[in-house]
BAZAZA-18852 format. One record per residue (C-alpha): x, y, z; residue in three letters; residue number from 0. Coordinates in nm, 2 decimals, m for minus. Layout:
N
       x       y       z  code  pos
       X       Y       Z   Ala  NUM
...
# end
This chain:
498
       x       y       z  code  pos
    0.00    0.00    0.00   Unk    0
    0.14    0.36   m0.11   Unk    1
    0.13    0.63    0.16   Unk    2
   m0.04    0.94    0.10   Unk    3
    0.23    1.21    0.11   Unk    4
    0.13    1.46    0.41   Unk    5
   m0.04    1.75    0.32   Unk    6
    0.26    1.99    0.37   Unk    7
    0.40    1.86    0.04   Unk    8
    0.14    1.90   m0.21   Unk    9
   m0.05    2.21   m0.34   Unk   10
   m0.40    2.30   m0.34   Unk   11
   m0.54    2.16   m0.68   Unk   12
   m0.79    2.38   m0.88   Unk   13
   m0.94    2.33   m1.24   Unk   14
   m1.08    2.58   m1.54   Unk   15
   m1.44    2.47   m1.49   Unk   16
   m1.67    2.74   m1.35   Unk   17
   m1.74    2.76   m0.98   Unk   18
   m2.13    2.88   m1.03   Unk   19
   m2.21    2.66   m1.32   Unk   20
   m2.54    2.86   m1.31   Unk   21
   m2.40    3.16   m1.35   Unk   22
   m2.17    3.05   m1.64   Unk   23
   m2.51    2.94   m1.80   Unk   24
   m2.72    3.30   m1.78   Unk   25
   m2.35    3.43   m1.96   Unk   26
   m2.34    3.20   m2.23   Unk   27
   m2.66    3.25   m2.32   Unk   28
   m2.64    3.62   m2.36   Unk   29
   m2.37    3.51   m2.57   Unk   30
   m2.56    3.35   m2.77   Unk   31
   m2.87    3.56   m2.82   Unk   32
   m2.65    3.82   m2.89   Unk   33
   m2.50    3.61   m3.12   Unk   34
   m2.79    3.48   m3.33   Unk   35
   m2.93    3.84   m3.33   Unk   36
   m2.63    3.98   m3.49   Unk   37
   m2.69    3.76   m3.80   Unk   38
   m3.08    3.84   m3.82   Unk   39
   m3.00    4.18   m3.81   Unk   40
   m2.70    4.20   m4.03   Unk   41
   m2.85    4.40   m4.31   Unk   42
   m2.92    4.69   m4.10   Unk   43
   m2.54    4.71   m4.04   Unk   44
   m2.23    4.81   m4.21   Unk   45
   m2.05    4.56   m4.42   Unk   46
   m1.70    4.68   m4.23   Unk   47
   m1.59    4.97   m4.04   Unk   48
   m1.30    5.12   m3.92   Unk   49
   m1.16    5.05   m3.51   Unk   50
   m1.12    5.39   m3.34   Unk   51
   m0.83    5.38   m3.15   Unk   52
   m0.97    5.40   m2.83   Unk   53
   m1.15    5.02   m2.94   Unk   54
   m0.74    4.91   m3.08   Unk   55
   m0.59    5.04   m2.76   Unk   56
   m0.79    4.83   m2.58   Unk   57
   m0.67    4.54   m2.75   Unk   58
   m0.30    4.59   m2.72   Unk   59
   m0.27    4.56   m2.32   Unk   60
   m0.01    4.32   m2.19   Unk   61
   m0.08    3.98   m2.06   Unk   62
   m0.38    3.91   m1.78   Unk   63
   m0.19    3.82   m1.48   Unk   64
   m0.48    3.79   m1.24   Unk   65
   m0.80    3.67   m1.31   Unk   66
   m1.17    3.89   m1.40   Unk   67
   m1.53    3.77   m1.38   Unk   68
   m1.67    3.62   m1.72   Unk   69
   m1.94    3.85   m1.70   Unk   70
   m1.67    4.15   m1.78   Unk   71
   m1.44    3.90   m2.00   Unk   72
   m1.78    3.86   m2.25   Unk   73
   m1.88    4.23   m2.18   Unk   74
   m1.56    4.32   m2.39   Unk   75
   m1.60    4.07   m2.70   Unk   76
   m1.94    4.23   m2.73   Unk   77
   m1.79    4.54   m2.72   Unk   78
   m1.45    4.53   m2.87   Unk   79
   m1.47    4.24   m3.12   Unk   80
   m1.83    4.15   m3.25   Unk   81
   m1.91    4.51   m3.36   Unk   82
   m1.59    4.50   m3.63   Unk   83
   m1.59    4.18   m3.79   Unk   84
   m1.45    4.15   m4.13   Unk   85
   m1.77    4.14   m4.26   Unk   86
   m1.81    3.80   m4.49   Unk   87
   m2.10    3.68   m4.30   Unk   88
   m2.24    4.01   m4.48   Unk   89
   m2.50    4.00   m4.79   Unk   90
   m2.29    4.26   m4.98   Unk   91
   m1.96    4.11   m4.88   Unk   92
   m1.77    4.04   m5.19   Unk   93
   m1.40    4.06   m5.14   Unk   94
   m1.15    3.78   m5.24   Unk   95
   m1.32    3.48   m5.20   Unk   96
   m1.49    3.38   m4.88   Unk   97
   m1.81    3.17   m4.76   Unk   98
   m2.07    3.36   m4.55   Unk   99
   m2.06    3.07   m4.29   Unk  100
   m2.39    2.95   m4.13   Unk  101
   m2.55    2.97   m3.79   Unk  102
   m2.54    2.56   m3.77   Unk  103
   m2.19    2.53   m3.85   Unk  104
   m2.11    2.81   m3.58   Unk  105
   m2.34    2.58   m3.33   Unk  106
   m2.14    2.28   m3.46   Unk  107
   m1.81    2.43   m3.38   Unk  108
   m1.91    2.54   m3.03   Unk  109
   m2.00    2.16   m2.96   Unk  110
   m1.70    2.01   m3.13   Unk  111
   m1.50    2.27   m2.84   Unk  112
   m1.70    2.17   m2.59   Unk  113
   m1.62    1.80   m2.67   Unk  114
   m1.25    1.87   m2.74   Unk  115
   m1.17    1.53   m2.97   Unk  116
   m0.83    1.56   m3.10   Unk  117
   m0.88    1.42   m3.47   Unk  118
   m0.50    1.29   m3.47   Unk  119
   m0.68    0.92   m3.49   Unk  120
   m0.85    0.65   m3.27   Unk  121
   m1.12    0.49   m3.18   Unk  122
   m1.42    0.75   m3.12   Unk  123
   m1.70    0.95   m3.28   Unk  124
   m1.55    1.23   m3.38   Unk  125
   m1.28    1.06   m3.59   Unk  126
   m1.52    0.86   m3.79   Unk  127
   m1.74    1.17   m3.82   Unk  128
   m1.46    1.32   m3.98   Unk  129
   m1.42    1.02   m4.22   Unk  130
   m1.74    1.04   m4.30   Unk  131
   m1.70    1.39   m4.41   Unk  132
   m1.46    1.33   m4.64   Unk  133
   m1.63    1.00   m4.78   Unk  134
   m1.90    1.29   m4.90   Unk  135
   m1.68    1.52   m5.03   Unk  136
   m1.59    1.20   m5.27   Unk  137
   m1.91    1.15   m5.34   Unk  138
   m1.99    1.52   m5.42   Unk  139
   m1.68    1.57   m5.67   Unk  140
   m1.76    1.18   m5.79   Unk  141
   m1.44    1.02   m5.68   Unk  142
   m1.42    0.68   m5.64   Unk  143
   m1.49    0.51   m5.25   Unk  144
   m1.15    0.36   m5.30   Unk  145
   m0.97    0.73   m5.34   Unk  146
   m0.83    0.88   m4.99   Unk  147
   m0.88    1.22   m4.84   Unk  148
   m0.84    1.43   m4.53   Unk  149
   m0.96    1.75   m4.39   Unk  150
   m0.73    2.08   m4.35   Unk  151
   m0.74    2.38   m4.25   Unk  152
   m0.79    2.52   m4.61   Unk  153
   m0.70    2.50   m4.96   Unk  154
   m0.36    2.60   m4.93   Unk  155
   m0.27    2.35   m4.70   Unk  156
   m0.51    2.11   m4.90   Unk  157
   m0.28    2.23   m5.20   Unk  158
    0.05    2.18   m5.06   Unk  159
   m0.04    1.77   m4.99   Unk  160
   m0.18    1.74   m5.28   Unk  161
    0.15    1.87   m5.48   Unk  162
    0.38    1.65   m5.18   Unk  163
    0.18    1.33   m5.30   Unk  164
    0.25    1.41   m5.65   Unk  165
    0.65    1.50   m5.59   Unk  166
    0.67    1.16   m5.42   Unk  167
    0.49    0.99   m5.68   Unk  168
    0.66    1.15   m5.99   Unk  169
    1.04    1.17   m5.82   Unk  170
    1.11    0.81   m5.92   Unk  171
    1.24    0.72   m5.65   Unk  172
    1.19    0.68   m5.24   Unk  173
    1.25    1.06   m5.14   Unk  174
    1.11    1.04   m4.82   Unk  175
    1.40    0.83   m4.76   Unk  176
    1.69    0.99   m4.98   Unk  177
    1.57    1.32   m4.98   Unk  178
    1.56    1.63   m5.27   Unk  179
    1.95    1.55   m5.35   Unk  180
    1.88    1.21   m5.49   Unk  181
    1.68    1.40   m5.75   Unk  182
    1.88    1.37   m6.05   Unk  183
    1.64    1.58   m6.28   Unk  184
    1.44    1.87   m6.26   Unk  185
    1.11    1.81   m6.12   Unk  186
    0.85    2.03   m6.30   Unk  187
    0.48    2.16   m6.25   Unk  188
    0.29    2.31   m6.47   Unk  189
   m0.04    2.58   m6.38   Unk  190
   m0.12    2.85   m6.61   Unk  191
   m0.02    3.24   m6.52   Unk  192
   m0.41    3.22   m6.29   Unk  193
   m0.24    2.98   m6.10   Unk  194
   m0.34    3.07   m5.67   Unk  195
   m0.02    3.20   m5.51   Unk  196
   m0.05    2.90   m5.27   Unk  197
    0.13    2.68   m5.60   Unk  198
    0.48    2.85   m5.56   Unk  199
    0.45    2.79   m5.16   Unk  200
    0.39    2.49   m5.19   Unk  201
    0.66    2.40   m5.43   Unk  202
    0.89    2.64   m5.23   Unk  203
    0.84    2.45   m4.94   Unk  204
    0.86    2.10   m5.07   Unk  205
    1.24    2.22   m5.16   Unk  206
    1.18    2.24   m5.57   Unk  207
    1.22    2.63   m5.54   Unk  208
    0.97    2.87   m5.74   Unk  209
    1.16    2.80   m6.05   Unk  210
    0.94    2.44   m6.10   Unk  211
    0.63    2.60   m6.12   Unk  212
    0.60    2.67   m6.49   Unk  213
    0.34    2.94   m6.53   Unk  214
    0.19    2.88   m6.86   Unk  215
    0.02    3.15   m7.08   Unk  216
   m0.36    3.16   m7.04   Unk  217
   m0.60    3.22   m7.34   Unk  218
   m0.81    3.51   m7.38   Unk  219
   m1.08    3.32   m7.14   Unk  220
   m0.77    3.28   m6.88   Unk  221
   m0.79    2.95   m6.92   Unk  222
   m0.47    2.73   m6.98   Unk  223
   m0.32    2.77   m7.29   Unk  224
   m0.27    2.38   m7.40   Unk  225
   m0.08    2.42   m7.70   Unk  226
    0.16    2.62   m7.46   Unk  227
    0.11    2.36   m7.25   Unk  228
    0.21    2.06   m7.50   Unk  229
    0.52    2.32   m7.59   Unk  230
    0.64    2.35   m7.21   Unk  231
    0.63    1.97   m7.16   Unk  232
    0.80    1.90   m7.47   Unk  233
    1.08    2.14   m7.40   Unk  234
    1.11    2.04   m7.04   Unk  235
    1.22    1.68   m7.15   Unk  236
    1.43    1.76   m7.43   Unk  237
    1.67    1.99   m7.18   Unk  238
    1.62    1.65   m6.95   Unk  239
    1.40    1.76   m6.64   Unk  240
    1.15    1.58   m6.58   Unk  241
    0.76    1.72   m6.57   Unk  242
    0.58    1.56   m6.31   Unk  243
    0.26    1.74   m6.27   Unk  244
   m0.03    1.94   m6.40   Unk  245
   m0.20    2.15   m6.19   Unk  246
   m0.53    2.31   m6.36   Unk  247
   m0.81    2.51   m6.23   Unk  248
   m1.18    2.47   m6.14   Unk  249
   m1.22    2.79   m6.12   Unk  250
   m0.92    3.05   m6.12   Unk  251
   m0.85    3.31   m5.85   Unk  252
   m0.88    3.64   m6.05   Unk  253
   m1.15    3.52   m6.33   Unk  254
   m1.29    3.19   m6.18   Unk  255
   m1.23    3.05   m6.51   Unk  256
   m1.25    2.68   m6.52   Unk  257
   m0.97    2.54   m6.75   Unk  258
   m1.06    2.23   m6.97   Unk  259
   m1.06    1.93   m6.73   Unk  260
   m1.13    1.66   m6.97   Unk  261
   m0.86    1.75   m7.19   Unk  262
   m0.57    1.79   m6.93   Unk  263
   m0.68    1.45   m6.82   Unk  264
   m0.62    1.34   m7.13   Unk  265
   m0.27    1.51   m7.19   Unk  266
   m0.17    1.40   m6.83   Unk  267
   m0.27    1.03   m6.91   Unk  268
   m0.08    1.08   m7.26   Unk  269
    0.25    1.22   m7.07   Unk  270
    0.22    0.98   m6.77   Unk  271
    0.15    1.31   m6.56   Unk  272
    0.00    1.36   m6.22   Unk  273
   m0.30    1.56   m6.26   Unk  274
   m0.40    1.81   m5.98   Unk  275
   m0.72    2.00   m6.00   Unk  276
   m0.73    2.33   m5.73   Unk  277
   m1.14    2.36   m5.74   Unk  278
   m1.15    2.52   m5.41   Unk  279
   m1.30    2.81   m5.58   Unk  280
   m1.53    2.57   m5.81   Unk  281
   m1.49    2.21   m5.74   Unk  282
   m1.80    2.21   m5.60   Unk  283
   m1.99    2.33   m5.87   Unk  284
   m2.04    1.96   m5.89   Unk  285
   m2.30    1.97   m5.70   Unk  286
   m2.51    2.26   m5.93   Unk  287
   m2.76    2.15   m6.14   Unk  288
   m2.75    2.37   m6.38   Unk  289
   m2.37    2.41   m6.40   Unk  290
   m2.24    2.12   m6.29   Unk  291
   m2.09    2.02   m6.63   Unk  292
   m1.87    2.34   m6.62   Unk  293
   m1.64    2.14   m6.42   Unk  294
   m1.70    1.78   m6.62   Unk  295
   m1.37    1.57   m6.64   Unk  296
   m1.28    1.68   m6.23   Unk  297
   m1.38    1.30   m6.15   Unk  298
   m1.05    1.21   m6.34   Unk  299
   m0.81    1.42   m6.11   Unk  300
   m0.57    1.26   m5.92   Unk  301
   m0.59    1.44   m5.62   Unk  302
   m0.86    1.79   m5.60   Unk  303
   m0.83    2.00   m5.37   Unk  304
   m1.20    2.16   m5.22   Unk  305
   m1.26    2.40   m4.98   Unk  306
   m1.60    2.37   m4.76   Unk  307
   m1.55    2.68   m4.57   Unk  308
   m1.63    2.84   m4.93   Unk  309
   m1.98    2.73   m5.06   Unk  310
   m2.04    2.47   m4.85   Unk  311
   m2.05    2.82   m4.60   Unk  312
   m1.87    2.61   m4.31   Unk  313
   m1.73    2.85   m4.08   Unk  314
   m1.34    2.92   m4.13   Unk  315
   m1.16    2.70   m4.10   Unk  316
   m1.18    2.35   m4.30   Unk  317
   m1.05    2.23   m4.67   Unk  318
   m0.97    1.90   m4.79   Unk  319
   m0.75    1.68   m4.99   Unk  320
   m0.86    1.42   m5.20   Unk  321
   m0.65    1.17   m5.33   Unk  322
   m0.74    0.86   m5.62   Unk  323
   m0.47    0.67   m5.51   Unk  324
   m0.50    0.60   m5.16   Unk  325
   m0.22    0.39   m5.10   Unk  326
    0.02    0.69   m5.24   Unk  327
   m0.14    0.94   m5.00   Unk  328
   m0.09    0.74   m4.70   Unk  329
    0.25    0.68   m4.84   Unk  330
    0.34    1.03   m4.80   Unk  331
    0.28    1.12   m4.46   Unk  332
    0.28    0.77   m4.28   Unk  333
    0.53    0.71   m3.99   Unk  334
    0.41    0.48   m3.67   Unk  335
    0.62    0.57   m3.42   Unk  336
    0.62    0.37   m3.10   Unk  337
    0.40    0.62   m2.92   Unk  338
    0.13    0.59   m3.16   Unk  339
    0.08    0.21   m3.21   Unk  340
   m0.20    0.07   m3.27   Unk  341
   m0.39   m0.18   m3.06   Unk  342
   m0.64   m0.47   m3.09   Unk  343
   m0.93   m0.32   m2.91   Unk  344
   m0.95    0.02   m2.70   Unk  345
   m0.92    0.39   m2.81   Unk  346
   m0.65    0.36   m3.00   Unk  347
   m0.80    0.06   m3.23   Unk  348
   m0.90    0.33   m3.47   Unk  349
   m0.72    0.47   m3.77   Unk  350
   m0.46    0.72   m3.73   Unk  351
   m0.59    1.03   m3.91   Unk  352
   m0.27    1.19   m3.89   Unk  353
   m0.14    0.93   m4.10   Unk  354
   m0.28    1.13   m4.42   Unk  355
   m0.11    1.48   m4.36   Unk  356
    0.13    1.67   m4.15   Unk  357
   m0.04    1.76   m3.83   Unk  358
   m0.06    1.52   m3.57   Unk  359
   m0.30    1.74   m3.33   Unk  360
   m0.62    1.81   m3.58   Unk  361
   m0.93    1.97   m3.47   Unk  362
   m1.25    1.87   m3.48   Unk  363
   m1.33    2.05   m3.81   Unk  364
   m1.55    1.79   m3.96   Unk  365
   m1.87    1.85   m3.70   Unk  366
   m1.98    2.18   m3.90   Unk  367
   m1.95    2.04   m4.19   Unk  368
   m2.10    1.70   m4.13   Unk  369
   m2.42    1.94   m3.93   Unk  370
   m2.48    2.15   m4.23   Unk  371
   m2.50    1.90   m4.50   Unk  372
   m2.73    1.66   m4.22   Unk  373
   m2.97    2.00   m4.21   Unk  374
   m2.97    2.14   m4.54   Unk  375
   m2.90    1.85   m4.78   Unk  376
   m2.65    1.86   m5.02   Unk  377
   m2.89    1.92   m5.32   Unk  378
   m2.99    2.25   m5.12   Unk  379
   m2.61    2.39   m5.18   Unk  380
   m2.57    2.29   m5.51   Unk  381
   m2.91    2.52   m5.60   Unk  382
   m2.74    2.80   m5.39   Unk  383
   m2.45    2.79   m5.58   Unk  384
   m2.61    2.80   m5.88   Unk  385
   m2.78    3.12   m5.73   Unk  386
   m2.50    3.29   m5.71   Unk  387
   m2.33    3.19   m6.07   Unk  388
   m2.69    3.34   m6.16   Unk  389
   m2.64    3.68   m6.01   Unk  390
   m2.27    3.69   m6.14   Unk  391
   m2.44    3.68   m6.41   Unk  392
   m2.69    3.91   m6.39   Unk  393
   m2.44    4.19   m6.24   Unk  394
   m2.20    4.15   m6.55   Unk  395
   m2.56    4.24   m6.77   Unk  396
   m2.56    4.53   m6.53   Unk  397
   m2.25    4.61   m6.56   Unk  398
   m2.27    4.57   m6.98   Unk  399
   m2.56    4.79   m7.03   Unk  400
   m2.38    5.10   m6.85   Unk  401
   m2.15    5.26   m7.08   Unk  402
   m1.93    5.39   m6.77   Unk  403
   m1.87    5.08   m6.63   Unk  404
   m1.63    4.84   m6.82   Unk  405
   m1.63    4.46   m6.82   Unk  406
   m1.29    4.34   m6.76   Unk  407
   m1.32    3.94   m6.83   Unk  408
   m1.61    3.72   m6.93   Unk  409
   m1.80    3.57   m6.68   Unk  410
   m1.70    3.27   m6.58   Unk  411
   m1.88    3.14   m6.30   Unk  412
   m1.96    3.36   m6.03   Unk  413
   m1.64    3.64   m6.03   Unk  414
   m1.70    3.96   m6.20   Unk  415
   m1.43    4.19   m6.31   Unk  416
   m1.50    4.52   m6.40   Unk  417
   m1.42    4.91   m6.35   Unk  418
   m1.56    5.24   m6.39   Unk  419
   m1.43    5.42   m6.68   Unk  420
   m1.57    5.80   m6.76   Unk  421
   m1.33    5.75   m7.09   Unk  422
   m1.04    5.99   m7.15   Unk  423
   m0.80    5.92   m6.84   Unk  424
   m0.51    5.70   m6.87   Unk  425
   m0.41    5.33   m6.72   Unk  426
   m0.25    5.50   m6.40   Unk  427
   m0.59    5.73   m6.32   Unk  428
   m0.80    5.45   m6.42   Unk  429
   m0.67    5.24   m6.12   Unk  430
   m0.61    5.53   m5.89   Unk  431
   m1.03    5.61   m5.96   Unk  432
   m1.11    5.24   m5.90   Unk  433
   m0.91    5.22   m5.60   Unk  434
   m1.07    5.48   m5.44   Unk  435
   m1.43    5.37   m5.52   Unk  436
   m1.33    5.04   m5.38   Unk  437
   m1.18    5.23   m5.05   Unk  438
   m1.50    5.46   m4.98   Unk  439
   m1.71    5.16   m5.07   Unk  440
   m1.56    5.00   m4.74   Unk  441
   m1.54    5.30   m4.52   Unk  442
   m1.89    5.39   m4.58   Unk  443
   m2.01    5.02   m4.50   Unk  444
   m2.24    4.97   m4.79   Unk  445
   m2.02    4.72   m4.99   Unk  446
   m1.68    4.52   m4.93   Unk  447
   m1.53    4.40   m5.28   Unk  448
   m1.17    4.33   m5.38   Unk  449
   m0.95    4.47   m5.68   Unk  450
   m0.68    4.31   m5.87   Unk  451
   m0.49    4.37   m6.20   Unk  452
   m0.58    4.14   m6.55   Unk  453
   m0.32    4.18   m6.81   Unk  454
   m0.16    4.51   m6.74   Unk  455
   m0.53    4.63   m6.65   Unk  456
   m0.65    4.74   m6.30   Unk  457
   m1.00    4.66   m6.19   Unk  458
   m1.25    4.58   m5.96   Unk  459
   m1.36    4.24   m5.86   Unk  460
   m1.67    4.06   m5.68   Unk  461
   m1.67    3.72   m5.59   Unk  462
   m2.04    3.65   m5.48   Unk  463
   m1.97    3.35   m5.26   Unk  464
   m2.24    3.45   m5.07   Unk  465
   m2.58    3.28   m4.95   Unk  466
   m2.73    3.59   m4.83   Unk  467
   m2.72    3.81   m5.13   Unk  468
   m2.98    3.94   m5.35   Unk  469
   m3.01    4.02   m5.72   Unk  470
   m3.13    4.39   m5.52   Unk  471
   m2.77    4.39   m5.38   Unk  472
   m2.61    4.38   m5.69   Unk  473
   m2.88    4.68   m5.86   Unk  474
   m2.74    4.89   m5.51   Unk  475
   m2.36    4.80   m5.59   Unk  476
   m2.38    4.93   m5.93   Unk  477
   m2.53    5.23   m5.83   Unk  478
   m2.34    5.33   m5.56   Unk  479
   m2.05    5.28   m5.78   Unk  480
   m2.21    5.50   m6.07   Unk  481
   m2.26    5.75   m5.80   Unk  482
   m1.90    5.70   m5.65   Unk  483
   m1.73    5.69   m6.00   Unk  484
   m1.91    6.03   m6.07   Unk  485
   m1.80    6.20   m5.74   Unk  486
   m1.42    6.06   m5.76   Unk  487
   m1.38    6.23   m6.13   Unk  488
   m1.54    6.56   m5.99   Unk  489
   m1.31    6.57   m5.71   Unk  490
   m1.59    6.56   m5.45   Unk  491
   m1.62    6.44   m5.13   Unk  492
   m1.84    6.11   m5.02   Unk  493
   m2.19    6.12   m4.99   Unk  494
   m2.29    5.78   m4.84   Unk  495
   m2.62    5.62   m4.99   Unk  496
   m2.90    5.59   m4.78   Unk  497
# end
């Protein structure tokens, strides 16, 4: 028998759990009412506005030494952080491309804390939840039960195992165990010049430095080029490196162009080339009826990478990885170290997520997705996204039929490009005019869009990834751009709209 040790030599033990459980209660649910009625209410507010830096002060004091009642702790968030959000949950949020999230998946992510299942592996719910999640994405892009997958935190991260699976498929040889200076040749990827920024990180960080990633020219519907294409290939092999991969796009960052899927299956079949399809801005478009055959020839991929926080409107974060070859994924990331074995029964009978990616520690991502789909269907999404390729749609007619307003690139899928142009001011005005629409579009609150630049060519850009928006939304953009535009070229000062 062990003997206590006397009670001079231990400390007094405490926990993080509340000491009025009650009391924690009545907070939390203010919480959440507040919560729930910021989202009703979210049209009557701006889109984004600026912290005054009284509200930044405040959130640049040092470390809490000493404890405060939750009651004060929750009096701040819903003073200092919920009132200047970034805004995407917004109807007229437009800017690079986000999901507007839903009220379920924010539920679903307050449960999977309150649970606190690390998704590393084993034997419980959560981690076959999360299986279960990515046997649907499968299903939604129409990849095989056989192929592999895992969830991420996004698409770059879904990109950057994607493109580590193809290295260690295309190098030849084992590099996991001999490493980048067994590589004898030149290992090359191809994407065209739309290709998302996340490429050349990725190939940076797998060691094959920015000078692998050939950018390829697009056409004049910023898809890739694949005669320039065919060209690149064939001049890769004659100076002796070795191409290894195609990476195309279901839906490109600027444009959302959607290059032609069933032929770079083809070519990558004909070359003996991985083939990597980036749809985390369209992949899902699968699941449209009415547009799903934009992205037809995706199901031949050898690995896609999605992004759920997007339009399946998960709350950030979550992407995923999905690879046809399941044995090669595994193959990438697998190690079973002696702390992680597995056993014949018990927790840790279950498979060992971690054995698909690079994080050991995951979170429990899957439960707002997996909530979502269960409460909405999946055929409910698929008609939402077609909702919004419809109003990209209808806002490049609107932008068409205004002679001071300039489409910049056809319309793809649900990106529109476009600028205000009163005519006789050069490329340099053009931009600084556009820019500043843009800005006083944000700093009145009315509308949050982003900009970028398509051959040599300012403009602005709207992504509607956005389950809230109206058609009205768009008519109210394009006027208080019109009326913008107008003021900006008169030198005036900014009248917000009504």
């Amino acid at each position: 028998m062990h003997a206590f040790p006397h009670t001079d030599d231990v400390i007094a033990e405490h926990s993080l759990d509340p000491q009025d459980w009650g009391a924690f209660s009545a907070t939390a649910h203010g919480l959440v009412d507040d919560a729930v009625a910021s989202v009703r209410d979210v049209r009557h507010r701006a889109v984004w506005r600026e912290m005054p830096p009284e509200i930044r002060e405040r959130l640049s004091g040092p470390l809490p030494r000493h404890p405060q009642p939750l009651t004060e702790v929750a009096r701040t968030v819903s003073e200092v952080i919920m009132p200047y959000p970034m805004g995407n949950v917004h109807p007229r949020f437009w800017a690079w491309y986000m999901g507007a999230s839903n009220m379920t998946g924010a539920l679903a992510d307050f449960l999977a804390a309150v649970q606190g299942s690390n998704l590393g592996g084993g034997n419980h719910a959560a981690a076959l939840l999360d299986q279960q999640v990515v046997r649907w994405c499968k299903e939604m892009v129409g990849f095989p039960e056989t192929a592999s997958g895992t969830l991420v935190s996004g698409g770059s991260m879904a990109n950057l195992l994607a493109l580590t699976i193809a290295r260690n498929v295309m190098a030849g040889f084992d590099i996991r165990e001999h490493g980048l200076a067994a590589l004898t040749q030149t290992l090359c990827f191809y994407g065209s010049d739309q290709t998302h920024s996340c490429h050349r990180k990725a190939v940076e960080a797998l060691g094959l430095g920015n000078r692998s990633l050939r950018r390829v020219a697009s056409d004049e519907e910023y898809r890739i080029d694949l005669k320039a294409l065919r060209r690149a290939i064939a001049e890769d092999r004659t100076a002796d490196r070795r191409p290894a991969c195609i990476i195309a796009n279901a839906g490109s960052v600027n444009t959302g162009s959607i290059d032609d899927l069933d032929a770079l299956a083809d070519l990558a079949h004909e070359e003996g080339l991985w083939l990597h399809v980036d749809g985390c801005i369209g992949a899902l478009i699968a699941l449209a009826p009415s547009n799903k055959h934009l992205v037809h020839g995706l199901e031949r991929a050898d690995s896609i990478a999605l992004d759920p926080h997007k339009w399946l409107h998960a709350p950030f974060d979550v992407g995923c990885c999905l690879v046809r070859d399941a044995q090669a994924h595994r193959g990438a990331f697998a190690t079973t170290p002696e702390y992680l074995q597995s056993t014949p029964r018990g927790l840790a009978s279950g498979d060992w997520l971690h054995e698909f990616g690079l994080q050991t520690s995951r979170g429990f991502r899957a439960l707002k997705v997996w909530m979502a789909l269960k409460e909405h269907g999946a055929d409910r999404f698929g008609r939402l996204i077609d909702q919004n390729i419809s109003q990209a749609q209808y806002l490049g007619r609107l932008v068409v039929a205004d002679p001071r307003l300039a489409l910049m690139a056809p319309v793809a899928i649900n990106i529109v490009c476009f600028r205000f142009d009163p005519g006789g001011i050069d490329e340099a005005e053009l931009k600084a005019l556009n820019l500043e629409i843009m800005l006083r579009l944000q700093e009145d609150g009315s509308a949050v869009l982003s900009d970028t630049v398509l051959k040599g060519q300012h403009c602005l850009r709207v992504a509607i990834c956005n389950h809230r928006t109206l058609y009205e939304d768009l008519d109210f953009l394009v006027r208080e751009i019109l009326r913008l535009g107008d003021e900006v070229s008169r030198g005036e000062a900014s009248q917000p709209s009504s």
